[in-house]
C-alpha positions as CSV (number, residue, x, y, z in Angstrom):
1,X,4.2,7.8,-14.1
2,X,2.5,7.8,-17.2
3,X,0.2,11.1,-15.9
4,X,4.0,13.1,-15.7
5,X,4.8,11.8,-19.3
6,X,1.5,13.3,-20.5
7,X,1.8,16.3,-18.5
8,X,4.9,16.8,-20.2
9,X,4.3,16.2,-23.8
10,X,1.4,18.6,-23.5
11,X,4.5,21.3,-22.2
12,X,6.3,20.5,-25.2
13,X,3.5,20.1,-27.4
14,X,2.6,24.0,-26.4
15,X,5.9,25.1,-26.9
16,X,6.1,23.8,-30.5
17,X,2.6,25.3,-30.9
18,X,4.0,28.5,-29.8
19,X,7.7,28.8,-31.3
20,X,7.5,26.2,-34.3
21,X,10.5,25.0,-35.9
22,X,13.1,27.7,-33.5
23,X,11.7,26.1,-30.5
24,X,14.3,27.1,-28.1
25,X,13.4,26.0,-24.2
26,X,14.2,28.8,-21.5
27,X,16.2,26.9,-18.6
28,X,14.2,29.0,-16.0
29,X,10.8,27.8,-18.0
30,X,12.5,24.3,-17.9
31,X,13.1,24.2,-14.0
32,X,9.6,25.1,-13.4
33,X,7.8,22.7,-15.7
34,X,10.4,20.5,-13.9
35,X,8.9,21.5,-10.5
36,X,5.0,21.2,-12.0
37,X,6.2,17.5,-12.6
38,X,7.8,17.0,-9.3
39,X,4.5,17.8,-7.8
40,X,2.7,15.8,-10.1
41,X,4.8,12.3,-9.0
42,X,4.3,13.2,-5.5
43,X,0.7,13.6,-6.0
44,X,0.7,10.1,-7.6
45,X,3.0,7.9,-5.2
46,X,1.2,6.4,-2.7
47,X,2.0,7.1,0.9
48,X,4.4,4.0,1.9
49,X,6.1,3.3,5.4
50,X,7.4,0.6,7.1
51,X,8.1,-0.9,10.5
52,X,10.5,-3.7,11.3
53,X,12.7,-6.1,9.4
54,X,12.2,-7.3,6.1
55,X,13.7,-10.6,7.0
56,X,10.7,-11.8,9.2
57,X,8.6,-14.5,7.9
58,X,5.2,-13.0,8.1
59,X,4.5,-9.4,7.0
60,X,1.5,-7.4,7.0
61,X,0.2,-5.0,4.5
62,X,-2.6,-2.5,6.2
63,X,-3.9,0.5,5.0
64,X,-2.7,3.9,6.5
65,X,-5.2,6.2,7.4
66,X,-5.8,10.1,6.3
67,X,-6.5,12.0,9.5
68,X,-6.7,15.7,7.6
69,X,-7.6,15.0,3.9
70,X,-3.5,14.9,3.5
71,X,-1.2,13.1,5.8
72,X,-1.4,9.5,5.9
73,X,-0.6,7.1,9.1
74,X,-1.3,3.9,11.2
75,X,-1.2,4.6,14.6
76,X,-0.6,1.9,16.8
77,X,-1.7,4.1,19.8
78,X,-5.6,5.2,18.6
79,X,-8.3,2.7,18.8
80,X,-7.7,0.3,15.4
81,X,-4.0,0.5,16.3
82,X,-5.2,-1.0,20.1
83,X,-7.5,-3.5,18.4
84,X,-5.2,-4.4,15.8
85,X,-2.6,-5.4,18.9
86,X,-4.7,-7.3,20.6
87,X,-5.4,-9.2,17.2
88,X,-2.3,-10.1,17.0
89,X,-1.7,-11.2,20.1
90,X,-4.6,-13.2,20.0
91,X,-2.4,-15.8,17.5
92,X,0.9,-15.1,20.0
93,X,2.0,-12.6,17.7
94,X,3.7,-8.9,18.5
95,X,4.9,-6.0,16.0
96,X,8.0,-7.0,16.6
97,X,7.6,-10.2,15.1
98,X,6.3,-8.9,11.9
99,X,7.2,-7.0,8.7
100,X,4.5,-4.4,8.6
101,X,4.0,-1.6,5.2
102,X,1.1,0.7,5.6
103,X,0.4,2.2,2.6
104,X,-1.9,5.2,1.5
105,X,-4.8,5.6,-1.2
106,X,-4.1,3.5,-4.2
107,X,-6.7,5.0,-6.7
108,X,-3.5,6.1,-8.5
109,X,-0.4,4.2,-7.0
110,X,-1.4,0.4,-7.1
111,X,1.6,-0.4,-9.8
112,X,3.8,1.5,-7.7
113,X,3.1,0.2,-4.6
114,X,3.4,-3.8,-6.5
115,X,7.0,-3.0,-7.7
116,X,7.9,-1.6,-4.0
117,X,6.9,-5.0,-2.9
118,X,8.5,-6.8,-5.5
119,X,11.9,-5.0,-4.4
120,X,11.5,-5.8,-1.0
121,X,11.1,-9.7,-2.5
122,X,14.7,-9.1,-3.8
123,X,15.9,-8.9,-0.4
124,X,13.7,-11.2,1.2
125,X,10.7,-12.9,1.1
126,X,7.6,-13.5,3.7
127,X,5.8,-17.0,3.9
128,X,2.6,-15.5,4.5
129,X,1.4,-11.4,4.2
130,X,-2.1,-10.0,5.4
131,X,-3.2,-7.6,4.2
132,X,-6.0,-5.4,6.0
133,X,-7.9,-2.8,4.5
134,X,-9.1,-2.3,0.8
135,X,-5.9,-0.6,-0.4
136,X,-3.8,-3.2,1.1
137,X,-5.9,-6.1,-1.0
138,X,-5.6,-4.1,-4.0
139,X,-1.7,-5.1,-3.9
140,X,-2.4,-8.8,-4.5
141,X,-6.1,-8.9,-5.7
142,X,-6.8,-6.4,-8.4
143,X,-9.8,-5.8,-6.5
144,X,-10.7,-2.8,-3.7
145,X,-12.8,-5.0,-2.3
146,X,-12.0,-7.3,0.9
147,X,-15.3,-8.9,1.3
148,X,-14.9,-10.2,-2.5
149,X,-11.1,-11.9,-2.3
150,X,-11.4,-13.1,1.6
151,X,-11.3,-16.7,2.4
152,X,-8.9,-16.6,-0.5
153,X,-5.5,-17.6,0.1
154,X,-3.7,-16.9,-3.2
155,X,0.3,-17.3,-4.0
156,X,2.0,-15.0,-4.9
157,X,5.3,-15.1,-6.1
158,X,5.9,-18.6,-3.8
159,X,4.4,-16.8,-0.9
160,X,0.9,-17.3,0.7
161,X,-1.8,-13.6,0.8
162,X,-4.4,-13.2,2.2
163,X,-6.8,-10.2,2.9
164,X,-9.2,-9.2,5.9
165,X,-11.1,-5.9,7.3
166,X,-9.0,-3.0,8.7
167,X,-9.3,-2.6,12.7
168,X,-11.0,0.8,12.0
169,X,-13.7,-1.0,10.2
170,X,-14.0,-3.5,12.6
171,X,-14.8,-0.5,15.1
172,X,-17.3,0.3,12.8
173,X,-18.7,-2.3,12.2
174,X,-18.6,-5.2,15.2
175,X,-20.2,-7.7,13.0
176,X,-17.0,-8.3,11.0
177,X,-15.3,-9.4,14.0
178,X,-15.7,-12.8,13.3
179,X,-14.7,-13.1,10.0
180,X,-11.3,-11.2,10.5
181,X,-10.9,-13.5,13.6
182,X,-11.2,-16.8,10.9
183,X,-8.8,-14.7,8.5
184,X,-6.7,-14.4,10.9
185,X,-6.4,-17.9,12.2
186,X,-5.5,-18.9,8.3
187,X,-2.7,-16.9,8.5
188,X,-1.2,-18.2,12.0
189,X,-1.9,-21.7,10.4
190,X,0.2,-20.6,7.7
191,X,3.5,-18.7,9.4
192,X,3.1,-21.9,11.8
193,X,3.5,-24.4,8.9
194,X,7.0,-23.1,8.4
């Protein structure tokens, strides 16, 4: 938000340079700085969609995918979406059991996507989130990182996070198997405590 500010004041800013003191604002050059701005939030808010109910105990956070540079998605039908099934049902779990946000490239967005989450904690709140991916950890850990904050289970606002690998890196990288399978344990441990 604060890059639309900016992009603004330097409008205004040009225009004063330009007209001085009888600044007078054209509505037709208004509406298209308006539109420049428009463009410039939907540049910086993060992609964001959900699936399910709020109201479920356990929620996950994972990190949408860019198949063409611009649209965003998890798709529960390619191969991470597969393993990421079978992960869950591997602690008795289905999608329909869960809360789940996949959220896009948080370079620019991470403040935006922590106040989304803090409004769905208005309406309800999860006793346990995982988050998989990097942008998904960025959330809760101020960190891009996953290997850094795993085996961390932090609180956050009275409600237990913790982080693991994305199924696409898993693909990628068989090795990490392991660890997302201890992750993911923690977190069954901790939607079973309830």
């Amino acid at each position: 938000m604060l890059n639309v500010v900016e992009t603004f004041n330097q409008f205004l800013e040009q225009q004063i340079e330009l007209y001085g003191d009888d600044l007078v604002i054209d509505k037709g050059l208004l509406n298209s700085q308006n539109e420049l701005i428009e463009e410039k939030i939907e540049q910086d808010e993060p992609f964001w969609e959900t699936k399910g109910d709020s109201s479920q105990k356990a929620w996950i956070i994972i990190d949408a995918i860019t198949r063409d540079g611009n649209n965003y998605a998890f798709d529960l039908n390619d191969k991470a979406g597969d393993l990421f099934v079978k992960i869950l049902k591997a602690i008795q779990l289905t999608v329909n059991d869960l809360f789940i946000i996949s959220i896009g490239d948080l370079r620019n967005g991470v403040d935006i996507a922590t106040n989304r989450v803090n409004e769905l904690f208005e309406d309800s709140k999860p006793k346990a989130i995982l988050c998989f991916g990097d942008n998904a950890t960025r959330i809760f850990f101020n960190t891009f990182d996953v290997q850094k904050s795993r085996n961390q289970v932090i609180d956050y606002k009275d409600v237990k996070v913790l982080t693991t690998f994305h199924p696409a890196k898993l693909l990628e990288t068989p090795a990490l198997k392991h660890d997302t399978w201890k992750d993911v344990q923690v977190f069954q441990k901790l939607i079973d405590a309830v």
